[in-house]
C-alpha positions in Angstrom: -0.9 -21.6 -28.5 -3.2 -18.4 -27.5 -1.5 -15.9 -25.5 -5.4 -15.2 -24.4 -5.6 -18.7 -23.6 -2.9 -18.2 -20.9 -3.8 -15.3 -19.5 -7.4 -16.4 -18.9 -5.8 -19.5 -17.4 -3.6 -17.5 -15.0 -6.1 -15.4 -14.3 -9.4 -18.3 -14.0 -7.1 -21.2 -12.3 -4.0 -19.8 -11.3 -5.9 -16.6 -9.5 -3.0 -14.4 -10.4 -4.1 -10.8 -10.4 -4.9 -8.8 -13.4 -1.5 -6.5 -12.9 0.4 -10.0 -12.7 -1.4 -10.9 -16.0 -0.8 -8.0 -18.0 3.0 -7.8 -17.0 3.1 -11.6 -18.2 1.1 -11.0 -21.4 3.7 -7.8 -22.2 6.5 -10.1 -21.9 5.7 -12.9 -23.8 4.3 -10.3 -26.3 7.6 -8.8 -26.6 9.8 -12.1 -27.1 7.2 -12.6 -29.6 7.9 -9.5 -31.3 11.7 -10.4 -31.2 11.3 -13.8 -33.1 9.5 -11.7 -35.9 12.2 -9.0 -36.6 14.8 -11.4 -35.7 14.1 -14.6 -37.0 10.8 -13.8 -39.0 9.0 -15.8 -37.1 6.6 -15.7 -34.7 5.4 -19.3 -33.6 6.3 -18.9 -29.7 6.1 -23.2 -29.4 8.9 -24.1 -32.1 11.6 -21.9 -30.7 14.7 -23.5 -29.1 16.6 -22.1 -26.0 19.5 -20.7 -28.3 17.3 -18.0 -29.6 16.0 -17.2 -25.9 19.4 -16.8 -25.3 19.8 -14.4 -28.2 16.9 -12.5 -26.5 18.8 -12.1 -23.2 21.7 -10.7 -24.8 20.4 -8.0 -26.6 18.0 -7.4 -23.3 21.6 -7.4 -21.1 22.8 -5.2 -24.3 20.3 -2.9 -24.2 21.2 -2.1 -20.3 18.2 -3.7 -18.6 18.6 -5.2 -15.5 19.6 -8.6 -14.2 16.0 -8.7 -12.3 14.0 -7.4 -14.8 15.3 -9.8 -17.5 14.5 -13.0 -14.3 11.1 -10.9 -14.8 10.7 -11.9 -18.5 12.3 -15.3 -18.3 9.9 -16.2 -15.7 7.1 -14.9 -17.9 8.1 -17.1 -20.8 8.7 -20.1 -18.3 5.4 -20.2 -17.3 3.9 -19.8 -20.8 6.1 -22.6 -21.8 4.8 -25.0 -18.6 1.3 -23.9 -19.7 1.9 -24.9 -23.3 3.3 -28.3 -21.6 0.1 -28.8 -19.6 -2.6 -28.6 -22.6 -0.1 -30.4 -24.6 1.0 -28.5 -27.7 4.6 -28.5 -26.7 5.8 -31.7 -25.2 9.7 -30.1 -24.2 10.1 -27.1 -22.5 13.1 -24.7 -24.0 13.5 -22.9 -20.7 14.3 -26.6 -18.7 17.8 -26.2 -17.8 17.6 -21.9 -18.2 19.8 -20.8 -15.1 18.4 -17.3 -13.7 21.0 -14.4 -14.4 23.1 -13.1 -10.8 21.1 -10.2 -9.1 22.3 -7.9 -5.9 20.1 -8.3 -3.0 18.5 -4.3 -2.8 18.6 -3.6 0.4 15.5 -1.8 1.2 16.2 1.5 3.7 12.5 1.9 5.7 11.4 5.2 6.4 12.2 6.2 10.5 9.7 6.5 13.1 10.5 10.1 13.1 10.0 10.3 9.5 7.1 9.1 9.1 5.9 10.8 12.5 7.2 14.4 10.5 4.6 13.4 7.5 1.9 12.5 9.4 2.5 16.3 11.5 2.2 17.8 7.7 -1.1 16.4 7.2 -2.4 15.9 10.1 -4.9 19.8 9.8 -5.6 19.5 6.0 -9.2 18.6 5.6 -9.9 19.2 2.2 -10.8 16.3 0.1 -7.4 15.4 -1.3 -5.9 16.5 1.9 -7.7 13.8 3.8 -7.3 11.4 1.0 -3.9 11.3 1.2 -3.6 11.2 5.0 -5.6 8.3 4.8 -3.3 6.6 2.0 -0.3 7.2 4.3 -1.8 6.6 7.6 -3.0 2.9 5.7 0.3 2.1 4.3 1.7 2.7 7.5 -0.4 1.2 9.8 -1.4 -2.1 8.0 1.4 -2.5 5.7 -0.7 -3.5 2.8 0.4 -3.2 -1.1 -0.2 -0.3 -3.0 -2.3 -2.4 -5.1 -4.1 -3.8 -2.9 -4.7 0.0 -1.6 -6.2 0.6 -5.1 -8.5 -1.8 -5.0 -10.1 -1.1 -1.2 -13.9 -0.8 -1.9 -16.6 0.3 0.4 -17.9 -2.8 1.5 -14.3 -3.9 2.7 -14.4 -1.5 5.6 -15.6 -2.8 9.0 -15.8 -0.2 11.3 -17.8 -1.4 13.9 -15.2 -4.6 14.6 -12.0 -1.8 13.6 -10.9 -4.2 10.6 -10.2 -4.2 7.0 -10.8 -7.2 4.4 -7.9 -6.7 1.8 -7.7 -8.4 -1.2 -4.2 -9.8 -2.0 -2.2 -11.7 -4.1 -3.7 -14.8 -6.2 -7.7 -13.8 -4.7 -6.4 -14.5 -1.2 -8.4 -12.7 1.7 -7.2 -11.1 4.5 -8.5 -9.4 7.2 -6.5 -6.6 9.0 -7.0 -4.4 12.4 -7.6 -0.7 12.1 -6.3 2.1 14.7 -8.8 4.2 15.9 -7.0 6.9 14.8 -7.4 5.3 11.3 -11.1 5.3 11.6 -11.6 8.3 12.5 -9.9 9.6 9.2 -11.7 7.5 6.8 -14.2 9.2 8.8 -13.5 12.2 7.9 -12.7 11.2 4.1 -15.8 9.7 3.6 -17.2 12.9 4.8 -15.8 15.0 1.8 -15.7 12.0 -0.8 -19.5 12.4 -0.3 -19.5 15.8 -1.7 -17.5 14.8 -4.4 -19.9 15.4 -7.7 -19.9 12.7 -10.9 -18.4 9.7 -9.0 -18.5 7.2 -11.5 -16.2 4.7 -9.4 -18.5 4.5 -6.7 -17.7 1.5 -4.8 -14.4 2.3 -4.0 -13.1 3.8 -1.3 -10.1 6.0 -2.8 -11.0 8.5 -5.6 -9.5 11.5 -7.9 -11.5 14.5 -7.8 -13.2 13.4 -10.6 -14.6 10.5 -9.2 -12.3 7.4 -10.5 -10.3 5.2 -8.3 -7.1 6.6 -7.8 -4.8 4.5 -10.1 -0.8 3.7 -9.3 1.5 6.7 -10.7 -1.3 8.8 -8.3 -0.5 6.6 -5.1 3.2 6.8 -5.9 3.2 10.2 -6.2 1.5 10.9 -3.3 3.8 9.0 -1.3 7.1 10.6 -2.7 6.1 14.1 -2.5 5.1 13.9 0.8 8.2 11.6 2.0 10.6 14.2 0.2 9.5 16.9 2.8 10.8 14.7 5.6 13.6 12.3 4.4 16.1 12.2 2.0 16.6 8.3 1.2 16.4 7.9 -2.3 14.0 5.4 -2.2 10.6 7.0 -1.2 7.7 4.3 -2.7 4.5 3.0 -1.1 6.9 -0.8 -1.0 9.2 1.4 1.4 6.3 2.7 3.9 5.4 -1.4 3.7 8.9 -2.2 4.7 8.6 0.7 7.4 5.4 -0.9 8.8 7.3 -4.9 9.3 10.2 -3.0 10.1 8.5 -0.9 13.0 6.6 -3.9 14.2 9.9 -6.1 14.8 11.8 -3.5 16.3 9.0 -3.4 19.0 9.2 -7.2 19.2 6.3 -7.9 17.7 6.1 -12.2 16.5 7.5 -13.1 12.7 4.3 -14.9 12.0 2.0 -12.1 13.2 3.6 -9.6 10.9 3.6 -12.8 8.1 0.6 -12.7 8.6 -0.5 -9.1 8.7 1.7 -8.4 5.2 0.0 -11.5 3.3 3.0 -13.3 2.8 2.7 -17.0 2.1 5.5 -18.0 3.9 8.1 -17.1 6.4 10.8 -17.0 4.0 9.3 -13.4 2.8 8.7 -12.2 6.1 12.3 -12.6 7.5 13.7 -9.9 4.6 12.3 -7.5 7.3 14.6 -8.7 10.1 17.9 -7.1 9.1 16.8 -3.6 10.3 14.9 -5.3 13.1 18.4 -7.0 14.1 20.7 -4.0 14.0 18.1 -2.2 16.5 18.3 -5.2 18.9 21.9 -5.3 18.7 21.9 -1.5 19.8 19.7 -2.2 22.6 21.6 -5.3 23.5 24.9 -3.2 23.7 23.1 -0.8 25.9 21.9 -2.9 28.4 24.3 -5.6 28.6 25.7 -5.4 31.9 29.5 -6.6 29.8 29.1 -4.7 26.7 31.3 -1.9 28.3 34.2 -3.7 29.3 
């Protein structure tokens, strides 16, 4: 019952990626850690649902969130179907385990104007981190891709010549995406001063600190909330929002569900149409507008 078993087997079979893995690993590690200080015991395949439930109360207690317990439930709900499959538990304790009640966030995207009032910030800074994050922003923005898979961008994905980008995305699935010119021409310029960069040790990717290393998460967020700050004041100001601003954007211009599906890696429709509530209220604006009844 090797935790390292099931994350090679998520990561090897299921083609979950590593950030998926280590999130699962944490989780199961700390239920783990629960059965030792609370029932001293730590054999994950003998427990009984009762002591999950135990597990969710003091998680509920402890004032963490409805999701982010699912989160961990989920976690150990795989494990346990895992366990199930090489056959060292033959019942799973999670079988009948009803998800706790969650609010549906809505997600506010950025404006046009907004994001327009950014990219006017950056638009003359062409030092190294100045074009850097342009190019972050101008990406997010423009393809809609995750900030992981931003991360993880290397070199060889670029195709300039043909304007498109191979990203990476959930589970190992490829996908190739179109690049504005405008785009190119600032990775243009990046790669210009990414050149002069001295002891890159991360070479083959495309987004680097100043000392050389791909650019890791809390840098990316960062980036995108200081700059977002200057120009709106929604709470929410995340990389997930500027990806919410690009489907957003797209469907307010009436662009076609499955393009956009397409063009955000979803596997299926169902995670697309979250987009369409913002995309909705701008249609009914422009239906009462133009409607030759809507004023009587």
């Amino acid at each position: 019952m090797s935790i390292l078993s099931f994350t090679e087997y998520l990561l090897l079979e299921k083609n979950y990626s590593k950030l998926t893995v280590n999130a699962y690993k944490k989780d199961i590690e700390a239920f783990q850690k629960f059965l030792e200080l609370e029932y001293d015991d730590s054999v994950l395949g003998t427990v009984n649902y009762a002591q999950i439930r135990r597990w969710i109360i003091i998680l509920v207690e402890q004032k963490i969130s409805n999701r982010s317990i699912n989160r961990k439930i989920s976690a150990l709900n795989t494990y346990y179907k895992f366990l199930i499959k090489i056959g060292d538990i033959e019942i799973n304790p999670l079988a009948k385990h009803k998800a706790l009640k969650t609010s549906k966030k809505v997600q506010v995207p950025f404006s046009e104007k907004e994001v327009n009032n950014v990219l006017d910030v950056i638009a003359h800074n062409n030092t190294f981190e100045g074009l850097r994050n342009k190019l972050i922003i101008e990406l997010f923005y423009s393809t809609g891709i995750r900030r992981i898979e931003l991360i993880e961008i290397k070199l060889s994905d670029l195709d300039l010549a043909n304007n498109t980008l191979k990203v990476l995305g959930k589970r190992n699935k490829e996908r190739y995406v179109p690049l504005l010119h405008s785009v190119i021409e600032t990775i243009k310029l990046y790669k210009t001063q990414r050149q002069e960069l001295s002891n890159i040790t991360d070479f083959e990717f495309l987004f680097l600190t100043k000392k050389g290393v791909k650019i890791y998460e809390t840098l990316v967020y960062r980036i995108i909330n200081e700059y977002f700050s200057m120009a709106s004041l929604k709470v929410k100001k995340s990389p997930h929002i500027l990806r919410h601003s690009f489907a957003t954007h797209l469907l307010n211009q009436g662009a076609d569900l499955n393009a956009v599906k397409e063009l955000l890696g979803h596997s299926s429709l169902a995670a697309t149409q979250v987009y369409t509530h913002n995309s909705i209220t701008e249609l009914k604006k422009v239906y009462s507008k133009a409607h030759p009844r809507s004023k009587k």
